[in-house]
DRENMIKE-182018 format. One record per residue (C-alpha): x, y, z; residue number from 1. Coordinates in pm, whole numbers, always signed. Layout:
N
<x->X y->Y z->Z n->NUM> .
...
END
This chain:
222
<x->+0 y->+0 z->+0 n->1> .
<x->+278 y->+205 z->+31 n->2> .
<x->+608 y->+313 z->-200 n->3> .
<x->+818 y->+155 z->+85 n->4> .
<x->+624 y->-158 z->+32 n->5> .
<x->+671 y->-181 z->-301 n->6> .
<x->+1004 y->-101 z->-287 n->7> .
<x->+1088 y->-385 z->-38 n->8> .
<x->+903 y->-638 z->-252 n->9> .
<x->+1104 y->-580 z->-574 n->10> .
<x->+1401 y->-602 z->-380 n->11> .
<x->+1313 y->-935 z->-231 n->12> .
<x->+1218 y->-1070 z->-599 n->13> .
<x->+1462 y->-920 z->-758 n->14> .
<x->+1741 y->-1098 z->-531 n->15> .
<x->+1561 y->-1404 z->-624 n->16> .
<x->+1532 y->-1381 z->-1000 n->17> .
<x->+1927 y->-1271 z->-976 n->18> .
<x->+2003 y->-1622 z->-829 n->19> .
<x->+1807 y->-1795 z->-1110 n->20> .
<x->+1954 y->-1605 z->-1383 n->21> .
<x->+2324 y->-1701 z->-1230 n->22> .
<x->+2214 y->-2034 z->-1181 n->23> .
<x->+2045 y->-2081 z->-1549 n->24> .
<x->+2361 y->-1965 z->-1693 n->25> .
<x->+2615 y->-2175 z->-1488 n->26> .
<x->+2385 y->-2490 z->-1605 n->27> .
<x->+2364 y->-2343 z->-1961 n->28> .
<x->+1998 y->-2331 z->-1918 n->29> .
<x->+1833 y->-2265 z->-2264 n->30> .
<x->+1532 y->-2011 z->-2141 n->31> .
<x->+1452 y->-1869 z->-1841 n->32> .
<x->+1106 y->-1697 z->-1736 n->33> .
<x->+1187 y->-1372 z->-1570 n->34> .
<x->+802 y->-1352 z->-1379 n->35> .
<x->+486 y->-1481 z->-1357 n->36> .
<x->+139 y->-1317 z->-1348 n->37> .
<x->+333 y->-981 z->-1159 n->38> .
<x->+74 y->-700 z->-1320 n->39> .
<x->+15 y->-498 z->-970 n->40> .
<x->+380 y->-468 z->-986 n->41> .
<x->+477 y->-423 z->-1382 n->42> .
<x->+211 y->-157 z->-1349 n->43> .
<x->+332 y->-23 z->-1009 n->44> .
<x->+683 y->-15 z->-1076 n->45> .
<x->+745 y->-111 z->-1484 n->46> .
<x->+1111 y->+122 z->-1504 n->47> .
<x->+1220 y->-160 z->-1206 n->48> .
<x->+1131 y->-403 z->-1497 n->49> .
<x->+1330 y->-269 z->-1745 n->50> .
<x->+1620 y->-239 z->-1473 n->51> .
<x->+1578 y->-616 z->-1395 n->52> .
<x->+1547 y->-734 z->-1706 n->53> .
<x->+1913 y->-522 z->-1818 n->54> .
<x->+2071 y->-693 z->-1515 n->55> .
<x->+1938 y->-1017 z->-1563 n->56> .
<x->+2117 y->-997 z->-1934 n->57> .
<x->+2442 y->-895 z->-1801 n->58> .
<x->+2466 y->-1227 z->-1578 n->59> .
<x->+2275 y->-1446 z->-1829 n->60> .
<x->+2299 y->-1542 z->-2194 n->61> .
<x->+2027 y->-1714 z->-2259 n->62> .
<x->+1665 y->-1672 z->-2423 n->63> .
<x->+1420 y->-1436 z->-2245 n->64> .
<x->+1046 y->-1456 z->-2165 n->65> .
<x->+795 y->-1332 z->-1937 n->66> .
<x->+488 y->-1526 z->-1825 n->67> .
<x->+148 y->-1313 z->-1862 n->68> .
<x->-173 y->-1361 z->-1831 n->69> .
<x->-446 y->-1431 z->-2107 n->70> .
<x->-740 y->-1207 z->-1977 n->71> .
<x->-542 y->-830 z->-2002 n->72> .
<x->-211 y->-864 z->-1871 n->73> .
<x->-9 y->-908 z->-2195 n->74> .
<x->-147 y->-527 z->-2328 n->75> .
<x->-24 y->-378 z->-2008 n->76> .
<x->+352 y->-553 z->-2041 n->77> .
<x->+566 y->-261 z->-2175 n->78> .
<x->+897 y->-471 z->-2229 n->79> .
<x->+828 y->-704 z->-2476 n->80> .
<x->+1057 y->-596 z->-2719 n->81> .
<x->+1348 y->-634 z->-2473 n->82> .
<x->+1276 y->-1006 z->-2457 n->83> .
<x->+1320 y->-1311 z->-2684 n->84> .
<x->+948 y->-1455 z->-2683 n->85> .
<x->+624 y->-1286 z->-2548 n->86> .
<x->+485 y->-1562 z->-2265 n->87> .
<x->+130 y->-1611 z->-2220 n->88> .
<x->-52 y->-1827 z->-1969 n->89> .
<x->-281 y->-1913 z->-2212 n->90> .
<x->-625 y->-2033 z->-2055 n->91> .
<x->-853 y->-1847 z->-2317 n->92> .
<x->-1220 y->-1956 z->-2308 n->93> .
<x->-1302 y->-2150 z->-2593 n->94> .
<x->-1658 y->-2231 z->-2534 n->95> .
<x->-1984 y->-2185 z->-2428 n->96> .
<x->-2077 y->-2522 z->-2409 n->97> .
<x->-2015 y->-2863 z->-2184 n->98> .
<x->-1921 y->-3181 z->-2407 n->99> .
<x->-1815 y->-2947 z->-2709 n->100> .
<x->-1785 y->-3094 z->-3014 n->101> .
<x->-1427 y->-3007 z->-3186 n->102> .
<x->-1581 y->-2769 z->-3432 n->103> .
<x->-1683 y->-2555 z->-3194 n->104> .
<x->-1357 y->-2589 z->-2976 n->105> .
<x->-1121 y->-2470 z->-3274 n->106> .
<x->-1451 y->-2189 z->-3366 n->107> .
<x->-1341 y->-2043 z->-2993 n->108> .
<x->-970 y->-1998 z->-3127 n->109> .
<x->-1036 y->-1743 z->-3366 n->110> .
<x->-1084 y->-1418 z->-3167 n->111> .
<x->-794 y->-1518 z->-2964 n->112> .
<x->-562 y->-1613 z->-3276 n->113> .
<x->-632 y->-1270 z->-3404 n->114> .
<x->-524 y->-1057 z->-3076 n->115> .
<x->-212 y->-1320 z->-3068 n->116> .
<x->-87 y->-1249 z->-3404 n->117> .
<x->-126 y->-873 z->-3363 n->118> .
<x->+60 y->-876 z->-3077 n->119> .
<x->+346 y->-1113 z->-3230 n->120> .
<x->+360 y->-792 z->-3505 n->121> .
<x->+326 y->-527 z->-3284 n->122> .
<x->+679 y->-611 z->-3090 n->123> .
<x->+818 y->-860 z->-3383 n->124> .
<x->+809 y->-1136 z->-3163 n->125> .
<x->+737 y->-1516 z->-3136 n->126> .
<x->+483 y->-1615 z->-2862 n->127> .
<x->+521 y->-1838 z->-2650 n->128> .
<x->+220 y->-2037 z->-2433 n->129> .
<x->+398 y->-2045 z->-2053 n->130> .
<x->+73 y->-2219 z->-1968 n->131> .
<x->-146 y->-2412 z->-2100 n->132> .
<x->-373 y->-2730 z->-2032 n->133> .
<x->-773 y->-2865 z->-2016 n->134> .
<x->-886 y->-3053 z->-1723 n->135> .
<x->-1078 y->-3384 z->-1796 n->136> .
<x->-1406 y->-3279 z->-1725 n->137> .
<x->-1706 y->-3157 z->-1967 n->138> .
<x->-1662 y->-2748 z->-1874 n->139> .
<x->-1259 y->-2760 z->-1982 n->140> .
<x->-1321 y->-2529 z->-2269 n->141> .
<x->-1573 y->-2265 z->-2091 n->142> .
<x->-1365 y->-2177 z->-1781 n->143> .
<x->-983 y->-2329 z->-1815 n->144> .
<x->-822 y->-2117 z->-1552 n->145> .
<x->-1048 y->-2300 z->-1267 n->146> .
<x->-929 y->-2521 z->-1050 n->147> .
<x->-1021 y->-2835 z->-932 n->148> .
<x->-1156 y->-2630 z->-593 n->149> .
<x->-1376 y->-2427 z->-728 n->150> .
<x->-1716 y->-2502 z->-702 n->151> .
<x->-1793 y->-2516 z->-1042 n->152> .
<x->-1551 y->-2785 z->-1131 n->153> .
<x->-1689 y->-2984 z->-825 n->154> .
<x->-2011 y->-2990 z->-969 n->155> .
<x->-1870 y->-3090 z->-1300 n->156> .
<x->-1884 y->-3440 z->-1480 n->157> .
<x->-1572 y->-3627 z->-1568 n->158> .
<x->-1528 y->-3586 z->-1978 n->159> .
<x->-1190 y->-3787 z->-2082 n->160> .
<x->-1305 y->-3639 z->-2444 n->161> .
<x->-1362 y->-3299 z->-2375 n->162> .
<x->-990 y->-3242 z->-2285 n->163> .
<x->-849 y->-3471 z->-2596 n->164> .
<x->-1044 y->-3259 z->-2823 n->165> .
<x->-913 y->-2923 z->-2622 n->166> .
<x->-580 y->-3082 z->-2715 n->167> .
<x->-640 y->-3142 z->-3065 n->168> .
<x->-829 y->-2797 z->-3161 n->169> .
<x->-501 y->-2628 z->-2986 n->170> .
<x->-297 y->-2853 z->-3212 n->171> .
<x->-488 y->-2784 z->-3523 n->172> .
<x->-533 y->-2423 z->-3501 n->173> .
<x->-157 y->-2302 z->-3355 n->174> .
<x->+47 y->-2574 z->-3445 n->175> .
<x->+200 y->-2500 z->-3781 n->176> .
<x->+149 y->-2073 z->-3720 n->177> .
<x->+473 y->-1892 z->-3808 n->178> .
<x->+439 y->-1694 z->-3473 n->179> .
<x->+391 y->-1949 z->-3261 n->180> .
<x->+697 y->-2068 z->-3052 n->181> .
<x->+533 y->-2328 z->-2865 n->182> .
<x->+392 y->-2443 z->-2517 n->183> .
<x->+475 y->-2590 z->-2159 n->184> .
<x->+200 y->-2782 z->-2072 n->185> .
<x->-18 y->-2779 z->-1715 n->186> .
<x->+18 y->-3031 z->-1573 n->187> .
<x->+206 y->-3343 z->-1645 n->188> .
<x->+223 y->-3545 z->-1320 n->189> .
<x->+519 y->-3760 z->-1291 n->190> .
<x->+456 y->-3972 z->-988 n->191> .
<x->+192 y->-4254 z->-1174 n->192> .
<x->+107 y->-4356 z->-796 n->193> .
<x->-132 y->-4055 z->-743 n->194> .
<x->-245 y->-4047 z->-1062 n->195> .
<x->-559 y->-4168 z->-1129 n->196> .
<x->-741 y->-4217 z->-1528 n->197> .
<x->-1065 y->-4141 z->-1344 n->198> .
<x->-927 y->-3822 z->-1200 n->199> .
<x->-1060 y->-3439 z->-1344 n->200> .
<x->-746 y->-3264 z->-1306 n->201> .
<x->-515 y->-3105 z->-1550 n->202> .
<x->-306 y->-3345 z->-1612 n->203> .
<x->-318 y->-3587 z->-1958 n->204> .
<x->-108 y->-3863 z->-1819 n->205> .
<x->-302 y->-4192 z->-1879 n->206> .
<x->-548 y->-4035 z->-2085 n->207> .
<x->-656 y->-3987 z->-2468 n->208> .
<x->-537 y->-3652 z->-2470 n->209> .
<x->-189 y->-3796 z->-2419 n->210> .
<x->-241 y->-3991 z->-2723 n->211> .
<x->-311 y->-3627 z->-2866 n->212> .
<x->+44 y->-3477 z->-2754 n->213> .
<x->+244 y->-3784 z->-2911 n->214> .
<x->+77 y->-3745 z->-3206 n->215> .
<x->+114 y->-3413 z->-3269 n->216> .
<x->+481 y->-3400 z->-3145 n->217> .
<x->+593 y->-3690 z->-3340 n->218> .
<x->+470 y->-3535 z->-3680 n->219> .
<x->+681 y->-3277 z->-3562 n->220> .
<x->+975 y->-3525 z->-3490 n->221> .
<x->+920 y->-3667 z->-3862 n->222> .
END
């Protein structure tokens, strides 16, 4: 609430981020996210930013991004062009309807594709998705930022297909776009003993939709 505040949080992150950035380059770490889902601070405080991300560049020599959020976030970001790829968490609503059929899933895209490719020409940029992912249940594609606490979700029924064909629409609309950089998916649970193929959460593991990513990746691979 107050400048002092402020000032003592940035200080405190920006010690952190320093150790990751000296860290990423001793392990010759490809790309490193400099923040995630910060806008009461990048619109507090957005010349600390551009301080941060100058010292962060004189430590490490790797690829740049920043992780913002789909619903406004990105528009307020004012350093894009001093990074490598423009990071979005990208939970965009999709639909309007439970059990979607894919033709209406990819439909959803097309607002979104349009803001993303604008933006990727505005700052001359690749985007990258920081986030992404569809839980298994039959509302994936109308709300895909809830959680698994939220009410709604609770109420929800499991849908195995619903998040395959979430998958595949994302696939088939962003896949082969000159823009696009790529995605790190949410979530891929490694530990099989708590993972359950009856279970709603984010995770594709043991599912169709994982069927979906190895497809997709190994056309890539061919």
């Amino acid at each position: 609430e107050s400048e002092e505040e402020w000032s003592n949080w940035f200080e405190s992150y920006q010690k952190n981020i320093i150790h990751h950035a000296k860290m990423s380059e001793d392990l010759n770490i490809e790309l490193l996210c400099i923040g995630a889902e910060f806008k009461s601070s990048i619109l507090q405080q957005p010349e600390k930013w551009d301080d941060l991300i100058e010292e962060i560049k004189t430590i490490y020599s790797g690829k740049l991004t920043y992780a913002a959020n789909w619903d406004s976030e990105y528009a307020e970001v004012k350093f894009w062009e001093k990074l490598d790829y423009i990071g979005i968490q990208a939970y965009f609503p999709l639909t309007n309807l439970k059990n979607p059929p894919l033709k209406e899933i990819k439909k959803g895209w097309k607002k979104h594709l349009t803001m993303l490719e604008e933006l990727s020409e505005k700052y001359d940029k690749p985007i990258l998705f920081s986030e992404i992912g569809y839980r298994s249940d039959e509302t994936a594609t109308i709300r895909p930022w809830e959680w698994d606490s939220s009410e709604a979700v609770k109420a929800s029924r499991m849908s195995n297909a619903t998040q395959q064909l979430a998958y595949e629409a994302l696939f088939q609309k962003l896949w082969k776009k000159d823009w696009f950089a790529g995605m790190y998916f949410w979530q891929w649970h490694n530990d099989s003993r708590n993972i359950s193929r009856d279970s709603l959460d984010f995770t594709p593991r043991f599912k169709p939709a994982e069927n979906t990513m190895a497809k997709w990746y190994g056309i890539e691979a061919k």
